[in-house]
KOLTI-641708 format. One record per residue: x, y, z of N, C-alpha, C in turn; chain. Coordinates in steps of 0.05 Angstrom, whole numbers. Layout:
BEGIN
<r n_xx="X" n_yy="Y" n_zz="Z" ca_xx="X" ca_yy="Y" ca_zz="Z" c_xx="X" c_yy="Y" c_zz="Z" chaine="A"/>
...
***
This chain:
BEGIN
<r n_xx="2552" n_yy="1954" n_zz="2096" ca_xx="2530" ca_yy="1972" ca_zz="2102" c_xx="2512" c_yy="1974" c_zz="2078" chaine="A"/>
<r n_xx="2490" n_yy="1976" n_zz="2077" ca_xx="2468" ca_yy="1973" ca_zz="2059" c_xx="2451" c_yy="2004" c_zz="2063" chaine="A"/>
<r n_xx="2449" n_yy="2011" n_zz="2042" ca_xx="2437" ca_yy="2036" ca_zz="2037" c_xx="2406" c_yy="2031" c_zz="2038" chaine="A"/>
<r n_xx="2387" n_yy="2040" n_zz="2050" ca_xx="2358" ca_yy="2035" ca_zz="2037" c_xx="2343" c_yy="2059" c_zz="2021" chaine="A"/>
<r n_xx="2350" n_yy="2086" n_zz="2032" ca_xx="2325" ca_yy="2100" ca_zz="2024" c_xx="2352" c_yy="2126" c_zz="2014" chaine="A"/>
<r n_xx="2342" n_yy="2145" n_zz="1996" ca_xx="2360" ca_yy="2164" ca_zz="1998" c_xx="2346" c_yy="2192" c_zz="1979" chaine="A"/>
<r n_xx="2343" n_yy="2207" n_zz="1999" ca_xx="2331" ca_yy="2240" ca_zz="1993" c_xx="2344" c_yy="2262" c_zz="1990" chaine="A"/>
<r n_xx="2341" n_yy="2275" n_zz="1967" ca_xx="2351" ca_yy="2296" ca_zz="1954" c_xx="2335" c_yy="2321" c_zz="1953" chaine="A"/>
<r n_xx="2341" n_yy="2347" n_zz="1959" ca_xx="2322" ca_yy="2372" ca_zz="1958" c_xx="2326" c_yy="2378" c_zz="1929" chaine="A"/>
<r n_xx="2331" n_yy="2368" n_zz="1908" ca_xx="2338" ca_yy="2372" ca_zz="1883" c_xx="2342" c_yy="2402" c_zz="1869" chaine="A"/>
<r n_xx="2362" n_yy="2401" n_zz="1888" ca_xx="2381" ca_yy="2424" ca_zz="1870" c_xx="2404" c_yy="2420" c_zz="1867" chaine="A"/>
<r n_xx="2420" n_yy="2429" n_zz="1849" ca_xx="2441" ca_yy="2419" ca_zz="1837" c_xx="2458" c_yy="2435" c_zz="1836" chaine="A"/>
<r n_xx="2484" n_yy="2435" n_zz="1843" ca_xx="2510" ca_yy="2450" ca_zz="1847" c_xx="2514" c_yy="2448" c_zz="1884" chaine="A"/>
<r n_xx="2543" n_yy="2443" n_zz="1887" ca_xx="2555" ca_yy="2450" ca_zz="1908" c_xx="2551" c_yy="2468" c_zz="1930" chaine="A"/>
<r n_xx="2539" n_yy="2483" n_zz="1935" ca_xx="2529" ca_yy="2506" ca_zz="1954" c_xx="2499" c_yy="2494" c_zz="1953" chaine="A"/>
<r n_xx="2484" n_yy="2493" n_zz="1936" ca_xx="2454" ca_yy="2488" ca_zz="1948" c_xx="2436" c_yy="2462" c_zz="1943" chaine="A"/>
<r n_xx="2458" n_yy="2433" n_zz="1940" ca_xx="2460" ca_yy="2409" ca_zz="1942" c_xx="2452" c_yy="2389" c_zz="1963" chaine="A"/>
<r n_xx="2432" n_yy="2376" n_zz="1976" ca_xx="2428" ca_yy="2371" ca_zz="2001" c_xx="2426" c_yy="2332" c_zz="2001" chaine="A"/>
<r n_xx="2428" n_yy="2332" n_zz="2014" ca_xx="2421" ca_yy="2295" ca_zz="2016" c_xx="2418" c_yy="2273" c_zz="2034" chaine="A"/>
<r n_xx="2402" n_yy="2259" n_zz="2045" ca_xx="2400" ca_yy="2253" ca_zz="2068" c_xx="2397" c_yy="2221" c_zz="2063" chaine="A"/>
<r n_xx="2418" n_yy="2203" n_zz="2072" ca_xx="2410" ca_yy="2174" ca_zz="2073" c_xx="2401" c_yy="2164" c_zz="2097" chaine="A"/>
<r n_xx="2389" n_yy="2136" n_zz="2095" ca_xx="2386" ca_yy="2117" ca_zz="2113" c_xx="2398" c_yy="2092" c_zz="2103" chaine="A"/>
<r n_xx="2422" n_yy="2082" n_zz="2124" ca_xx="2425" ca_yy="2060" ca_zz="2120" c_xx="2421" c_yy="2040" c_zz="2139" chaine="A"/>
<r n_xx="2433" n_yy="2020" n_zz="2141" ca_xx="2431" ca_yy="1992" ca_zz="2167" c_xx="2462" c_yy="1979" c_zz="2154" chaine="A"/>
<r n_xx="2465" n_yy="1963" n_zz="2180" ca_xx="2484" ca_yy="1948" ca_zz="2181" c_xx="2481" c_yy="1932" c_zz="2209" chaine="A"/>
<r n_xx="2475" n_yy="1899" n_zz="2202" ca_xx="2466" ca_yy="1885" ca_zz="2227" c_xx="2442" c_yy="1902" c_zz="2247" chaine="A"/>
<r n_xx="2433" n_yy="1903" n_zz="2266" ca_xx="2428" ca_yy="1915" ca_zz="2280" c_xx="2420" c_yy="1944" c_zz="2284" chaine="A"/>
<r n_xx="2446" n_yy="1958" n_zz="2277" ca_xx="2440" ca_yy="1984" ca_zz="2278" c_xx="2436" c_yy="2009" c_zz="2250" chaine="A"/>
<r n_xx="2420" n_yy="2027" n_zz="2253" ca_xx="2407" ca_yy="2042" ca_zz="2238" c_xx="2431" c_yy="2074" c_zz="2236" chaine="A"/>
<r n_xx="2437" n_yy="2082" n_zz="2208" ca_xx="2447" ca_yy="2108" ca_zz="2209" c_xx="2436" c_yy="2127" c_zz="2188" chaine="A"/>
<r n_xx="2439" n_yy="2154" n_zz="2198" ca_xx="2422" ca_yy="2170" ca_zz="2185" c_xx="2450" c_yy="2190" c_zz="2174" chaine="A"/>
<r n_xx="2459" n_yy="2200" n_zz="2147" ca_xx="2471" ca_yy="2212" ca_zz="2136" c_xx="2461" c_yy="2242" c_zz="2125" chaine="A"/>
<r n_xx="2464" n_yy="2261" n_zz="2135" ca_xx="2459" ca_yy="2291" ca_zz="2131" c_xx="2484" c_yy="2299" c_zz="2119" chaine="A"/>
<r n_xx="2481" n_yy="2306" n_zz="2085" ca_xx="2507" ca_yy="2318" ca_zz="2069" c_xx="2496" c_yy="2347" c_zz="2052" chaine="A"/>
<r n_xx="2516" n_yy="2360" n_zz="2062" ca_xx="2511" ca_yy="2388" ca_zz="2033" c_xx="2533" c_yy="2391" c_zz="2022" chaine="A"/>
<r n_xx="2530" n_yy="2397" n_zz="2001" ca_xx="2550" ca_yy="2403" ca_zz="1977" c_xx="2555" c_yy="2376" c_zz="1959" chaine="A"/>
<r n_xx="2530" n_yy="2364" n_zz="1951" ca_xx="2538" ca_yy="2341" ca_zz="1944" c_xx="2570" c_yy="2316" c_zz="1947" chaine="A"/>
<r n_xx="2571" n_yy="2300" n_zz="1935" ca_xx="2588" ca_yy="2283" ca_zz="1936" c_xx="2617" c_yy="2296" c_zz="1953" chaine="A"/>
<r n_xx="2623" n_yy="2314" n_zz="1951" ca_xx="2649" ca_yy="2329" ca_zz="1964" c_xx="2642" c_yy="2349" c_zz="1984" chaine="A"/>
<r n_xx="2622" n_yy="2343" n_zz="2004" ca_xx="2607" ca_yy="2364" ca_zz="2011" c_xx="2615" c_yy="2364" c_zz="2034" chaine="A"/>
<r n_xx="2599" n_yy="2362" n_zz="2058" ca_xx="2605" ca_yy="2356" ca_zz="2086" c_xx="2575" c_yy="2349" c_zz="2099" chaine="A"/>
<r n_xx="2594" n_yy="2320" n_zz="2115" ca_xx="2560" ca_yy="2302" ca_zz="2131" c_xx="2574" c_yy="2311" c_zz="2158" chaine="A"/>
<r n_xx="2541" n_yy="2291" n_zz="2170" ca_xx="2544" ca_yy="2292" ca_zz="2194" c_xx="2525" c_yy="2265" c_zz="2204" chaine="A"/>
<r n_xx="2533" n_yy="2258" n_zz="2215" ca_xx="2533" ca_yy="2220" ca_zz="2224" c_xx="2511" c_yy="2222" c_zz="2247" chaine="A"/>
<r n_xx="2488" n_yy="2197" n_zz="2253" ca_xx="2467" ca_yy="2201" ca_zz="2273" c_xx="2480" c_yy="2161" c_zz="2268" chaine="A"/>
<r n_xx="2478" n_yy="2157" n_zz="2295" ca_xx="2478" ca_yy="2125" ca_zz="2297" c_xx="2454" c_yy="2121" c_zz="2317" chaine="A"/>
<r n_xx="2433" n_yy="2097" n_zz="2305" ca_xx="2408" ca_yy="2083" ca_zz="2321" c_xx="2408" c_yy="2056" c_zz="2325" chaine="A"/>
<r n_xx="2396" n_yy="2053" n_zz="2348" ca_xx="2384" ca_yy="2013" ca_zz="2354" c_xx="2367" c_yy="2012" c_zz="2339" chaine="A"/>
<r n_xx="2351" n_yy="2030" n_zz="2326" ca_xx="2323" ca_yy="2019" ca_zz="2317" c_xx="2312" c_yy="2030" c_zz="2293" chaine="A"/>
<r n_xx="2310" n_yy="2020" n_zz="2271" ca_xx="2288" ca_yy="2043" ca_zz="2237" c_xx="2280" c_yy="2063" c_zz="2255" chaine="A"/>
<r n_xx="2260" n_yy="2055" n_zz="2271" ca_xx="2239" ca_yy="2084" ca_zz="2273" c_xx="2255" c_yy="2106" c_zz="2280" chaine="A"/>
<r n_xx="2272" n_yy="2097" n_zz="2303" ca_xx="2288" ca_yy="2129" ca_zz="2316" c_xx="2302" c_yy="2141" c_zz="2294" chaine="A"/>
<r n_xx="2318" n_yy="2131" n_zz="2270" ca_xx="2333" ca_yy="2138" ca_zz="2253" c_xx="2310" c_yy="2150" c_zz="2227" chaine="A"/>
<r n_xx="2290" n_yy="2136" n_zz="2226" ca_xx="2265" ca_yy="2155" ca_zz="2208" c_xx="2257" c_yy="2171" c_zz="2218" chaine="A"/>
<r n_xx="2251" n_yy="2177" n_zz="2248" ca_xx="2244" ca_yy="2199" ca_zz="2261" c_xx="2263" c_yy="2227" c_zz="2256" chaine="A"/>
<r n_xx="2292" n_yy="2214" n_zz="2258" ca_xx="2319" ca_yy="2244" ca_zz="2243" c_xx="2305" c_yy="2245" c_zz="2224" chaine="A"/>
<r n_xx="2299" n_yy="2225" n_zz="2205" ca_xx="2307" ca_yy="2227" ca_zz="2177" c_xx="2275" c_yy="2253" c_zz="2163" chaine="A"/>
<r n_xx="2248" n_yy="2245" n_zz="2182" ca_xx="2233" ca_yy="2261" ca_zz="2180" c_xx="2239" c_yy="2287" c_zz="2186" chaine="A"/>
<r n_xx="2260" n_yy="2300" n_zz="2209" ca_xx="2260" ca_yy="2320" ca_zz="2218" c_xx="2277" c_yy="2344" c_zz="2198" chaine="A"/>
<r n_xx="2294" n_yy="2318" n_zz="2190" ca_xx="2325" ca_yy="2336" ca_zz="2170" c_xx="2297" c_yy="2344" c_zz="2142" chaine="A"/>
<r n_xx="2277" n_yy="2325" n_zz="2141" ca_xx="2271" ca_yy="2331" ca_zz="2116" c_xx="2248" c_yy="2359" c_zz="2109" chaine="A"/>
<r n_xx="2237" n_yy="2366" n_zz="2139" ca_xx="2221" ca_yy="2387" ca_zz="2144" c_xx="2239" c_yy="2415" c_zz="2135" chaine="A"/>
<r n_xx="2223" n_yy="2436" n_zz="2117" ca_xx="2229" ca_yy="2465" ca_zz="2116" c_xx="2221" c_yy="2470" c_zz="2082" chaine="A"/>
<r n_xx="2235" n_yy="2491" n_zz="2072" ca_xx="2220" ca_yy="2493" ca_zz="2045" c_xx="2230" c_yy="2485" c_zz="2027" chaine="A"/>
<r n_xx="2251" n_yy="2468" n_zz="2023" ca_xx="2261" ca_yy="2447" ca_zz="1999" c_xx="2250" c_yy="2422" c_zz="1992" chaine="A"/>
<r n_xx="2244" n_yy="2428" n_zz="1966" ca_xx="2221" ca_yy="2404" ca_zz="1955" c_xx="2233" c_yy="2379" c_zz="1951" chaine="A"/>
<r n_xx="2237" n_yy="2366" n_zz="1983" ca_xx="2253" ca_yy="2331" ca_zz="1973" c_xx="2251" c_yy="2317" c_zz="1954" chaine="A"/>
<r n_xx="2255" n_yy="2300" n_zz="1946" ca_xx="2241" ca_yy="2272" ca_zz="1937" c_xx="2265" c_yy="2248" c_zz="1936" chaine="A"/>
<r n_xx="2249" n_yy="2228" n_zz="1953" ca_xx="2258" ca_yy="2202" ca_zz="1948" c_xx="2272" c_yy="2186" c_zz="1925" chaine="A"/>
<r n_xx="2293" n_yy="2181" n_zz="1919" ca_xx="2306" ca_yy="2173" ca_zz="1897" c_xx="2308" c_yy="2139" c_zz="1903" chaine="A"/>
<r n_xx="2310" n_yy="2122" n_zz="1880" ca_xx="2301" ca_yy="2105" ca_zz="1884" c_xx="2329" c_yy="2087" c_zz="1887" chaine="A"/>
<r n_xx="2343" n_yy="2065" n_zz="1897" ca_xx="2360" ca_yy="2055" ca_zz="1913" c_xx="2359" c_yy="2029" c_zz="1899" chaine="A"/>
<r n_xx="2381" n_yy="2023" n_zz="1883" ca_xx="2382" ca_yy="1999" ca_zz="1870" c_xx="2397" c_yy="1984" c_zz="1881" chaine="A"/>
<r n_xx="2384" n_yy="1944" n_zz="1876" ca_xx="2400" ca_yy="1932" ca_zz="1899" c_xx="2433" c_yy="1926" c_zz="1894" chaine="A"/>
***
């Protein structure tokens, strides 16, 4: 599985920690929703297609926490 994009509401500590990936693997697209950082708890979206899985990935990212895109080394 290959990671591409990965957003953080940048705050730090366990309770108000947020993170949202996009990855691929062959074919299909998944969208990763985690809080509590690294030990936290996700929740899994599986897609046929980028757009439908950027479409979650726009929706998880709407409200008043200031995302930002972190950059994804190969």
């Amino acid at each position: 599985m290959e990671q591409r994009k990965h957003w953080w509401n940048g705050k730090w500590g366990r309770i108000a920690r947020k993170d949202v990936y996009l990855r691929t693997s062959g074919d299909q697209w998944y969208v990763e929703q985690r809080a509590g950082g690294a030990d936290g708890v996700s929740h899994f979206f599986e897609y046929d297609s980028e757009e439908a899985a950027l479409n979650t990935v726009r929706a998880l990212l709407v409200g008043t926490d200031e995302w930002r895109e972190l950059s994804v080394r190969p």
